[in-house]
C-alpha positions as CSV (number, residue, x, y, z in Angstrom):
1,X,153.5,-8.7,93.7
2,X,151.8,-5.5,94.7
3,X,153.4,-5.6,98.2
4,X,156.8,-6.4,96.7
5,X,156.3,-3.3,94.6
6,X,155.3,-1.0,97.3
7,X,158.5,-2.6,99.6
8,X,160.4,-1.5,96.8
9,X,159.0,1.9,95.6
10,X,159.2,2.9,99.5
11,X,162.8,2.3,99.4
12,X,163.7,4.0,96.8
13,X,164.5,1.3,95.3
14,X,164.4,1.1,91.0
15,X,162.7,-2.2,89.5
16,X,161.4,-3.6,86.4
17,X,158.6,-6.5,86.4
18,X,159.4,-9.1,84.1
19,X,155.6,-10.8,84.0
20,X,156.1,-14.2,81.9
21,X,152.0,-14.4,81.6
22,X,152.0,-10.8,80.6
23,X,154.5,-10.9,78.2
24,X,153.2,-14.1,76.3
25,X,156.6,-16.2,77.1
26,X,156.2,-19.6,75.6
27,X,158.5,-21.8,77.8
28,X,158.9,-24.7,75.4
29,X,161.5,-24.8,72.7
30,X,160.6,-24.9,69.0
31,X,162.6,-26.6,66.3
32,X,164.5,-23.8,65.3
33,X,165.4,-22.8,68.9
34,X,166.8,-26.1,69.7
35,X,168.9,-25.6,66.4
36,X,170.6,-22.7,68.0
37,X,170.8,-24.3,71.7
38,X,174.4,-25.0,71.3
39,X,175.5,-21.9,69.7
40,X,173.8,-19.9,72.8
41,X,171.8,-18.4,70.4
42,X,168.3,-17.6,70.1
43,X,165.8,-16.2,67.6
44,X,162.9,-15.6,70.6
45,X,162.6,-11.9,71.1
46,X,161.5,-12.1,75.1
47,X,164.7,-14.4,75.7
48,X,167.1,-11.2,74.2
49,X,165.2,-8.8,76.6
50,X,165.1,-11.0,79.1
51,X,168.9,-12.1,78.6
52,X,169.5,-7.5,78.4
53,X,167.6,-7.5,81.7
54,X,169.6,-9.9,83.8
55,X,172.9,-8.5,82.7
56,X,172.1,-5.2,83.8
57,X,170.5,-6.0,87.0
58,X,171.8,-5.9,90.5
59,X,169.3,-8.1,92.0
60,X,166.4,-10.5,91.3
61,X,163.2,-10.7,93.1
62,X,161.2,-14.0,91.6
63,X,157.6,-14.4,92.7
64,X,156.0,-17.9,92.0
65,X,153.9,-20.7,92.9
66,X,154.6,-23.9,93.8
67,X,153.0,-26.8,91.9
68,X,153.8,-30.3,92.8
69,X,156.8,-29.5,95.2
70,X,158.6,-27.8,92.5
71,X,158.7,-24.2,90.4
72,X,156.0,-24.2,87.7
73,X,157.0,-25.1,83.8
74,X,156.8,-21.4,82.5
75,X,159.7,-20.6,85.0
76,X,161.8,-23.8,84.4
77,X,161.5,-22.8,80.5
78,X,162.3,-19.5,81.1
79,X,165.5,-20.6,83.2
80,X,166.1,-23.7,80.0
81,X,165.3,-20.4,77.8
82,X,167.1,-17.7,79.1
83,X,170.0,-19.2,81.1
84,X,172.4,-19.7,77.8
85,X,175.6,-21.2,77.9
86,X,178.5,-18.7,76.3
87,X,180.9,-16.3,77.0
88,X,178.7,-13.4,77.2
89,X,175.6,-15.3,78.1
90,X,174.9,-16.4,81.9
91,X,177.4,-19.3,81.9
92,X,179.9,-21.2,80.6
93,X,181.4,-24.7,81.2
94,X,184.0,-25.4,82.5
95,X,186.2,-28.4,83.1
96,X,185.0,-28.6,86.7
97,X,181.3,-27.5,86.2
98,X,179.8,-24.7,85.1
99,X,181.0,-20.7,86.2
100,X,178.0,-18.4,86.4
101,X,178.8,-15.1,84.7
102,X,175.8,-13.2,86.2
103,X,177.9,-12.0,89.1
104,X,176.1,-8.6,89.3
105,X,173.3,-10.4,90.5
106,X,174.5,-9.8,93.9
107,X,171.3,-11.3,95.7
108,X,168.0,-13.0,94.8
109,X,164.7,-13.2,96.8
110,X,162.8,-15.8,96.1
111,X,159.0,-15.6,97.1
112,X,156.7,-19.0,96.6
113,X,153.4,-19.6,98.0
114,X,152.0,-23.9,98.6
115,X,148.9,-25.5,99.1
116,X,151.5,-27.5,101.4
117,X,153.2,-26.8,104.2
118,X,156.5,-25.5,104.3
119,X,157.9,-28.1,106.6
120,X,156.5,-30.6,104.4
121,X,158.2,-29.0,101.4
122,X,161.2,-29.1,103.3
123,X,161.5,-32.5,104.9
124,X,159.1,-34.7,102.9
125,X,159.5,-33.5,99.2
126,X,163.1,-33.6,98.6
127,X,163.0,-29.4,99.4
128,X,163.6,-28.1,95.5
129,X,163.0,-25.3,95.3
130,X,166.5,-24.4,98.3
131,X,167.9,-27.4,96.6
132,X,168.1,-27.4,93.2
133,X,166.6,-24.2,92.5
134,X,168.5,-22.1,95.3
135,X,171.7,-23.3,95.6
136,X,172.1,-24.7,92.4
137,X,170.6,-22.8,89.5
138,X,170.8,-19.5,91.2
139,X,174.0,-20.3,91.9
140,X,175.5,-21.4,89.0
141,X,174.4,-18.8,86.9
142,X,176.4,-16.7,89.6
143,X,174.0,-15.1,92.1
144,X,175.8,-14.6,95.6
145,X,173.1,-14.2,98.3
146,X,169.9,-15.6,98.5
147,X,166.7,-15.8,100.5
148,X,163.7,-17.8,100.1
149,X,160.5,-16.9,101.9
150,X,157.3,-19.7,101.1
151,X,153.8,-18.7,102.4
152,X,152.7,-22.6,103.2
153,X,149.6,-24.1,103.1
154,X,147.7,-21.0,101.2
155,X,144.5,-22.6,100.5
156,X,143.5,-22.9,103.7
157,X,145.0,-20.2,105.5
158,X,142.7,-17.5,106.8
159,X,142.4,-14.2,106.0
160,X,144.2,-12.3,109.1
161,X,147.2,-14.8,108.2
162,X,147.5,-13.8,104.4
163,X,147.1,-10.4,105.5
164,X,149.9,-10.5,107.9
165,X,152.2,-12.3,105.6
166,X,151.7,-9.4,102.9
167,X,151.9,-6.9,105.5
168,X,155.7,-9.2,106.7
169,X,156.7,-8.7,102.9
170,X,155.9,-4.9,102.9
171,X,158.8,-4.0,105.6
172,X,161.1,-7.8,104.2
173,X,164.8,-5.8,103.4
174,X,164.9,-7.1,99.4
175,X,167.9,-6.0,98.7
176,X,170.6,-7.5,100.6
């Protein structure tokens, strides 16, 4: 995160870090949250900043692992959490699917690191996270451009090779 940071202080570039570990998000819905799942409504404070935040942003950096092929449960909850259905919301349905109403999110950069390789993400694992996550949920919630950049096979990599991928990210153009 610090090199994203630094990529995006040295182009003058304003930001706000939403840290889900940080913050204390629980990603799992309580009894009275499913209650107002319909109604688009929520009574989870995090979820009305984070809601604020994505309607005033221009574009969305995500930084994550990969666990099992896929994005970790914190950040699916925060996308079942956050990503509510309504008319001044991030979405709404519509008779031919749903119409993502985040459209000022004019790009997203998505950043995951694997203990596999990417190719094997890719080819072998049904690819998810471009799949499903890309070019669906970014997508539908209305984000126009994205990119996705995965550091494969962490745990073993060596040192010079972890340094040049952070050193890569440092001069990466983030907003697109």
């Amino acid at each position: 995160m610090e090199h994203v940071k630094y990529n995006l202080e040295s182009n003058h570039n304003n930001y706000k870090v939403i840290d889900l570990y940080t913050d204390g998000f629980n990603p799992a819905y309580d009894q009275e949250e499913l209650r107002l799942f319909h109604s688009g409504q929520t009574h989870d404070l995090l979820v009305k900043e984070y809601l604020t935040d994505l309607k005033q942003a221009t574009n969305l950096i995500i930084i994550s692992p990969v666990w099992w092929n896929d994005l970790p449960a914190i950040l699916k909850g925060f996308i079942d959490k956050v990503m509510k259905e309504g008319p001044d919301l991030t979405h709404v349905v519509t008779p031919t699917g749903i119409k993502g109403l985040l459209t000022n999110l004019n790009s997203a950069y998505v950043f995951t690191s694997s203990t596999s390789p990417t190719f094997y993400l890719k080819l072998f694992c049904g690819n998810a996270i471009k799949r499903v996550f890309i070019d669906s949920t970014l997508k539908q919630i209305g984000v126009k451009k994205t990119k996705w950049n995965n550091f494969g096979k962490i745990s073993t990599s060596k040192k010079a090779d972890r340094l040049k991928y952070l050193k890569k990210i440092d001069t990466l153009k983030l907003i697109f």
